[in-house]
Steps between C-alpha positions, in 0.01 A plus 500: 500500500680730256652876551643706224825718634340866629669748698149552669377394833809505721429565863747700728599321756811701662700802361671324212318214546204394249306192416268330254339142503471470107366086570418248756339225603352247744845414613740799381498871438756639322614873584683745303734760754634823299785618750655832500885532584599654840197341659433206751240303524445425909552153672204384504365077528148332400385168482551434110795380337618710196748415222672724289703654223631836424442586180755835498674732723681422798356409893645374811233235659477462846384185596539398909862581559606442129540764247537393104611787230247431214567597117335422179365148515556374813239350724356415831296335736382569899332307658181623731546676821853584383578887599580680189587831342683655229780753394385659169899583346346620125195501368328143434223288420481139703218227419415315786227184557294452801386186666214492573310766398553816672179680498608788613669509155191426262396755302157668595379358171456190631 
């Protein structure tokens, strides 16, 4: 599978908080977050483990009772069943994978 950049088909999620699933398959989704600055994204856990790298801005990530300031290029990975949330410090764009599949994540084009 193959996906040209768009700035269509993002999905609101929270205020600030927006998502698109540009690829995926049988084993991992990948999931593009646009996150506005000043928001939070709530602590929240599900069964999938999810890896990640912030491709620019600035968030704190709060993962059980850790938090990790996250700039430009630096990455992540949580493990299922792990509560987790987010401080949104300046506007941002994070890449995560999913494993497995989320479906609640696949686009209805499916």
């Amino acid at each position: 599978m193959f996906q040209k950049k768009t700035d269509h088909g993002y999905i609101k999620v929270f205020d600030g908080v927006e998502r698109k699933t540009p690829v995926y398959g049988d084993k991992t989704l990948m999931t593009e977050f646009r996150l506005r600055g000043g928001h939070e994204l709530p602590r929240h856990s599900h069964p999938y483990e999810q890896t990640g790298i912030l491709i620019y801005g600035r968030i704190v990530l709060l993962v059980g009772q850790d938090e990790f300031e996250a700039g430009p290029g630096d990455t992540w990975c949580i493990p299922g069943d792990v509560e987790h949330g987010a401080r949104i410090l300046e506007d941002s764009l994070a890449v995560e994978v999913f494993a497995p599949v989320r479906p609640d994540y696949l686009p209805e084009s499916r």
